[in-house]
Structure formats: structure tokens, C-alpha cells
N, C-alpha and C positions, 0 to 999 in steps of 0.2 A: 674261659673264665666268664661264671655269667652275670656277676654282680661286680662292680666297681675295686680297686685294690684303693684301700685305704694306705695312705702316707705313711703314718704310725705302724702299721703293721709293717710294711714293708722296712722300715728303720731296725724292726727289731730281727728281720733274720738278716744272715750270714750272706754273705759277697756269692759264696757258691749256690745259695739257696737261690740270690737273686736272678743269676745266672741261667740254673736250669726254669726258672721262673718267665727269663727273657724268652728264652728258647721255646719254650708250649705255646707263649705268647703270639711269638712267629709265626708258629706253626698254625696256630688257630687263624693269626691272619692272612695266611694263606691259602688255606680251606674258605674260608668268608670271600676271600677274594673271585675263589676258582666258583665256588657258587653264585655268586654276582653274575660274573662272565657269563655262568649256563643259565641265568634265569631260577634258579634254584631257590634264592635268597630269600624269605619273606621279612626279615627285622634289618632295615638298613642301617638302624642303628648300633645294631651290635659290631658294624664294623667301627664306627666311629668310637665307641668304649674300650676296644681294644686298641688301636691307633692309640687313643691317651692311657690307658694301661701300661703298655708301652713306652711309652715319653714317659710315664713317673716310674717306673722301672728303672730305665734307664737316668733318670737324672738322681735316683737315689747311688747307685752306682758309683755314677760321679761323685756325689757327695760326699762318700765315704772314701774311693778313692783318694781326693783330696786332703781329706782326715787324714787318714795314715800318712801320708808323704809330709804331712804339714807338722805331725806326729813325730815323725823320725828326723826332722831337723833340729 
């Protein structure tokens, strides 16, 4: 992901969208990572955009988790 994930957007899709969202996420920072290791990297920023990519990923998640359960009481 090469541009930041906006809050709002991510409110508007679906648990499972967010999901496969988290997972590419991963996945890129894990590729970011293994290029780091080899010297490969030239943006070390882009690891840090993903790291909070990630963290607002995931605390939407939660968000809405907590929605629903909060929902069904």
C-alpha cells in the first residue's frame, strides 16, 4: 500500500474486507522487512507507514468488533 489508509475509508468496508486488508498489510511488511535485512530498501519510511497502516487496520477491527457485541446486548 503506497499511500496512507484513511480512517473513514476503512470504517466503511466490511470486517472481512478489513481482514484480507490486514493480511496484504503483513505481507508487505514482511517483504519491507526481508529487504531491510538484504540492503535492498531505499524508502525507510515506507516501513513505518505500514506499521501504522496496520495499527489503524487493526484498531478499526476492534472498533467494530466491540460495536457488534455492544449491539447484541
Amino acid at each position: 500500500m503506497s499511500k496512507e489508509a484513511k480512517p473513514a475509508d476503512l470504517r466503511a468496508k466490511t470486517p472481512d474486507e478489513l481482514q484480507t486488508m490486514l493480511l496484504s498489510l503483513r505481507k508487505t511488511q514482511f517483504n519491507l522487512r526481508f529487504q531491510r535485512a538484504t540492503g535492498q530498501l531505499e524508502g525507510l519510511g515506507q516501513v513505518r507507514q505500514v506499521r501504522r497502516d496496520i495499527a489503524r487496520v487493526k484498531t478499526i477491527i476492534a472498533q467494530k468488533k466491540s460495536a457488534s457485541s455492544a449491539a447484541s446486548i
